[in-house]
NUSEPA-451850 format. One line per 4 residues: number of its first residue (from 0); for each residue x, y, z of C-alpha. Coordinates in steps of 0.1 Angstrom, whole numbers, plus 5000, padded with zeros to 4 digits. Layout:
BEGIN
NUM = X Y Z ~ ...;
This chain:
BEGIN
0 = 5167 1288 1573 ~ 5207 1301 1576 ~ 5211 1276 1602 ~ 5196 1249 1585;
4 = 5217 1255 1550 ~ 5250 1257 1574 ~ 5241 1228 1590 ~ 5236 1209 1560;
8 = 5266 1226 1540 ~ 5292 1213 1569 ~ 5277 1181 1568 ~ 5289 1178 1531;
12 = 5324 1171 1537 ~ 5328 1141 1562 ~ 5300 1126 1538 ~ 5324 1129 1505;
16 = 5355 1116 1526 ~ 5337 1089 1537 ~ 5328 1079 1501 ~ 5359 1088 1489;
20 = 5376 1066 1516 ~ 5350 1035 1505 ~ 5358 1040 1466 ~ 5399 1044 1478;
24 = 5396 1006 1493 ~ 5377 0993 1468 ~ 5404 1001 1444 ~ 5428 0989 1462;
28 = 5409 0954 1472 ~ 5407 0950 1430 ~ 5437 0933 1419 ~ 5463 0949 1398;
32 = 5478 0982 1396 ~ 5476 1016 1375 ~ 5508 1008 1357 ~ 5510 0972 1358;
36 = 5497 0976 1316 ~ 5532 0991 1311 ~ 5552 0963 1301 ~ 5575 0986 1287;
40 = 5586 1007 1315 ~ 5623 1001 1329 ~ 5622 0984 1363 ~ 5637 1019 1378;
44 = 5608 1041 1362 ~ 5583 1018 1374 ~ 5595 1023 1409 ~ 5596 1060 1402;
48 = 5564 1063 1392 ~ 5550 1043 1423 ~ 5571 1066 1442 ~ 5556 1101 1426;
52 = 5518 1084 1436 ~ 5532 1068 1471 ~ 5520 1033 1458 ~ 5546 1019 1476;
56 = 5532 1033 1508 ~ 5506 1019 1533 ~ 5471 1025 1522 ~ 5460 1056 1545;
60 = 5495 1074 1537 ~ 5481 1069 1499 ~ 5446 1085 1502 ~ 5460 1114 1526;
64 = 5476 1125 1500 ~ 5448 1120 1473 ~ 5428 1139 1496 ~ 5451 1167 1503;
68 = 5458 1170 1466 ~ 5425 1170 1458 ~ 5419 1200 1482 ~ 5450 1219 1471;
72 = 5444 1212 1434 ~ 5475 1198 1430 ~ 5468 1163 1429 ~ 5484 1149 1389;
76 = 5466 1121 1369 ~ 5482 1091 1371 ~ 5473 1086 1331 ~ 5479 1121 1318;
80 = 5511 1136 1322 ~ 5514 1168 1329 ~ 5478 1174 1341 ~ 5459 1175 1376;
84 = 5430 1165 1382 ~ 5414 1195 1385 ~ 5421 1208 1350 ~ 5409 1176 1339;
88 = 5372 1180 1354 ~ 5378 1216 1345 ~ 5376 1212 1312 ~ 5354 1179 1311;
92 = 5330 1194 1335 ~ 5313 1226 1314 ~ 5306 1199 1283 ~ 5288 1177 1303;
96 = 5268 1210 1321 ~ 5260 1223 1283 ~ 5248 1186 1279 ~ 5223 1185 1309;
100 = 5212 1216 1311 ~ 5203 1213 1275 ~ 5188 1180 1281 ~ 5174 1193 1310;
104 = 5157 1218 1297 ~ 5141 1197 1265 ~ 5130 1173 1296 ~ 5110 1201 1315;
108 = 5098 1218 1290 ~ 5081 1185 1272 ~ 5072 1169 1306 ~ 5055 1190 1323;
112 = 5033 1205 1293 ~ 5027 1168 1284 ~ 5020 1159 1319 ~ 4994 1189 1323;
116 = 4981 1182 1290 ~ 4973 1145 1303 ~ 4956 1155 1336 ~ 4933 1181 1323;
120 = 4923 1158 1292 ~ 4922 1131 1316 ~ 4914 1096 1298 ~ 4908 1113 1262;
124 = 4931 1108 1228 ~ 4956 1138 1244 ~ 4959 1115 1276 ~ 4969 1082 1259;
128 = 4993 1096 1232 ~ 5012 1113 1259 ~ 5015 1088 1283 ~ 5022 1063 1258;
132 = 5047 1084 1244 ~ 5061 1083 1282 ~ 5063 1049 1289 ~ 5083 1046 1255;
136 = 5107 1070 1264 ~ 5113 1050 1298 ~ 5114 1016 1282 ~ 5137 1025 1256;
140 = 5176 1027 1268 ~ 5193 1057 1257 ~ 5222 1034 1244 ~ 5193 1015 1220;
144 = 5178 1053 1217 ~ 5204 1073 1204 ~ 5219 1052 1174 ~ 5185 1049 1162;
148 = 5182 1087 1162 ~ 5214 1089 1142 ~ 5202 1068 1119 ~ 5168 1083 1113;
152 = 5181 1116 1116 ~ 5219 1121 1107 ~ 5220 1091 1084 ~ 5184 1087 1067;
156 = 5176 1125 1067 ~ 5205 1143 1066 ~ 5193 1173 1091 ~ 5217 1167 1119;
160 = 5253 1157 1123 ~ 5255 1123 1136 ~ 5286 1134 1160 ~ 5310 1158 1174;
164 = 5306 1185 1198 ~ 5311 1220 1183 ~ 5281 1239 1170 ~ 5245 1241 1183;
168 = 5236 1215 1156 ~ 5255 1186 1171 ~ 5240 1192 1203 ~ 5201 1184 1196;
172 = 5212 1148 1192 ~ 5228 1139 1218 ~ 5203 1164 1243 ~ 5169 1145 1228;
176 = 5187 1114 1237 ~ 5198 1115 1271 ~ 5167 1140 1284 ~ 5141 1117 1269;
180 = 5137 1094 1294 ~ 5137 1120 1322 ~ 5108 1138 1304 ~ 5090 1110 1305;
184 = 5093 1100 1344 ~ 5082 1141 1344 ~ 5054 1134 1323 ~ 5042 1107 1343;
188 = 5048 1129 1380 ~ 5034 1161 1363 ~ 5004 1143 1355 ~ 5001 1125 1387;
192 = 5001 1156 1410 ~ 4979 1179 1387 ~ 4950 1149 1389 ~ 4954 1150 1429;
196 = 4956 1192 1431 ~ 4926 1197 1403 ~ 4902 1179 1429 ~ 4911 1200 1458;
200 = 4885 1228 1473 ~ 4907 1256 1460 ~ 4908 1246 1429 ~ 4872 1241 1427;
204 = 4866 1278 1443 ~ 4887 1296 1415 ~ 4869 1277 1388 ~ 4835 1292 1411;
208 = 4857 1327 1406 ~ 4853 1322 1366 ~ 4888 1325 1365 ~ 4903 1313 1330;
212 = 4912 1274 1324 ~ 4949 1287 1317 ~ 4950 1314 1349 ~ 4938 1278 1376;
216 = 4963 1256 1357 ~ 4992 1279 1358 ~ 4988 1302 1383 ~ 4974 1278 1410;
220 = 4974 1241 1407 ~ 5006 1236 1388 ~ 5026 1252 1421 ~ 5011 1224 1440;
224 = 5016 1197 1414 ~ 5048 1204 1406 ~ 5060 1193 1439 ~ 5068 1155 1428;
228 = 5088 1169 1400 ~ 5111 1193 1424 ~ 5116 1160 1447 ~ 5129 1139 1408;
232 = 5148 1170 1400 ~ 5173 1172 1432 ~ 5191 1134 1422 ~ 5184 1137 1385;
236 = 5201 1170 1380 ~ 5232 1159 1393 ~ 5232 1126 1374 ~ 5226 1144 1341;
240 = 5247 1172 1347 ~ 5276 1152 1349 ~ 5267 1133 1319 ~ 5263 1097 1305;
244 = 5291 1076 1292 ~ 5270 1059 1272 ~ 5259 1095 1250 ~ 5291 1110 1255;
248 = 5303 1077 1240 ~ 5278 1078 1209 ~ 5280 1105 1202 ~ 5319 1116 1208;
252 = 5312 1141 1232 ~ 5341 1149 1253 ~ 5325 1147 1293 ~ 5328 1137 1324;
256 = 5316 1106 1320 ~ 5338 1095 1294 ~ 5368 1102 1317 ~ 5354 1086 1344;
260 = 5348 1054 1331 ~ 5378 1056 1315 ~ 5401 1062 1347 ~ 5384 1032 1367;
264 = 5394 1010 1335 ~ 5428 1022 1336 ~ 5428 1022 1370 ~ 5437 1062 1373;
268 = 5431 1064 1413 ~ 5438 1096 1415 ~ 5413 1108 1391 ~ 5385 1086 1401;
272 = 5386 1098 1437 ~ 5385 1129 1418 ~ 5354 1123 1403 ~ 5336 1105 1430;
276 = 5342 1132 1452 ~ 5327 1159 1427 ~ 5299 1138 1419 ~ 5290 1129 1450;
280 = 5292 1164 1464 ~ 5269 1177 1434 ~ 5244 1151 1441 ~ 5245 1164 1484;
284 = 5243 1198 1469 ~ 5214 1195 1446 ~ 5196 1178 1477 ~ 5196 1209 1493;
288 = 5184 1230 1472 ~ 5153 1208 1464 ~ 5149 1209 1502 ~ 5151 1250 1505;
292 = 5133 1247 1470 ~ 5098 1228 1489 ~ 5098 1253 1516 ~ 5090 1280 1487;
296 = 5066 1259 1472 ~ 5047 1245 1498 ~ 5036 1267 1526 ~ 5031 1242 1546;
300 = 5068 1227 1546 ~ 5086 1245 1576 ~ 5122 1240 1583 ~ 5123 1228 1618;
């Protein structure tokens, strides 16, 4: 297992420069340039500034110094003076965690007790409202979603702030929005491998035990159903962890996202290699762990 998680692990950094090195050229085929907005820059700070970034060097001179800035921490935004890229996922990054791992969490704990609920009630009332409930949340963008939670909630009601991002109250918002739609896709898995692990032999030989409805459910099949939901988890952690510039938009919460989007719009090349190459390593990371993650669940998964 060592090998196999070292193996993997080393095979995490040529990936990232390669998709570093394919977001680098795209930027550079788009036309334009980060400070061709300034129309008010003297013609000798202009060619200062493209000096300090080495945008009046070839293209590979460029990204090897990106890259080695990146990997030194060193590397400044081209947008924000007097910071580096690192400081600025630094901060961005824990926000957008506290987002996901809130919405995260709400997503768990509502899909898979909504997905259990709908395979051992099978086709009854229980079964129908959750999985209609399901397909709402998948149907429904999060962008359509969360002003209409504002509105019910913050505006109409008055129980929750409608913004902001300081206190455990402006947090339910924004955290019911964006996990939603994953708890719904877990719903839908949940429910999907419970119904195939319910009808196995082993099932049907604890129920034979007399063991307890809750004891089979919990203690036995869910470990096997649950495996859909780990193989979801792996891609969707990363992508929520790191946010949604749509929420983070609605709801003024300062995240990754927000600077991301922002950066390619302004054309920040520094920090949008930045960002690519933290995403993109999360997303290889996360990966991983839902492969060691099966080999725990499933006796029968063996690392070769």
């Amino acid at each position: 297992m060592s090998s196999f998680i070292l193996k993997r692990l080393l095979a995490i950094l040529p990936l990232v420069l390669l998709l570093a090195l394919g977001t680098f050229l795209l930027l550079q085929l788009a036309p334009g340039g980060p400070f061709d907005a300034e129309r008010n820059f003297p013609p000798e700070i202009q060619r200062q500034l493209e000096a300090r970034f080495a945008l009046d060097q070839p293209w590979h001179i460029q990204f090897r110094m990106y890259i080695v800035g990146l990997l030194d921490g060193t590397l400044p935004s081209m947008k924000r003076p007097g910071l580096t890229v690192g400081e600025l996922i630094g901060s961005s990054f824990p926000v957008s965690a506290t987002l996901g791992s809130l919405s995260l969490l709400f997503a768990l704990v509502l899909g898979v007790s909504s997905g259990i609920i709908g395979a051992i009630r099978q086709n009854s009332v229980w079964d129908w409202t959750t999985m209609g409930i399901a397909l709402v949340g998948i149907s429904v963008p999060n962008f359509v979603l969360g002003p209409l939670l504002i509105a019910v909630f913050a505006l109409g009601l008055g129980w929750l702030p409608p913004a902001r991002w300081d206190g455990l109250a402006t947090m339910i918002l924004p955290s019911i929005t964006l996990g939603l739609a994953y708890a719904a896709y877990i719903a839908r898995l949940t429910r999907a491998g419970m119904l195939e692990v319910i009808r196995t032999d082993y099932i049907r030989t604890a129920r034979a035990k007399g063991l307890s409805e809750w004891t089979i459910v919990v203690r036995h099949a869910l470990r096997g159903a649950i495996l859909p939901v780990v193989t979801f988890l792996g891609p969707a952690t990363a992508r929520i962890l790191t946010g949604t510039v749509v929420i983070e938009k609605v709801f003024q919460v300062p995240g990754l996202g927000y600077y991301f989007v922002q950066s390619a719009l302004d054309r920040d090349y520094s920090m949008v290699l930045g960002v690519v190459c933290f995403y993109s390593g999360l997303l290889m990371l996360m990966n991983l762990a839902v492969d060691v993650a099966y080999t725990w669940l499933d006796p029968r998964v063996k690392v070769a």
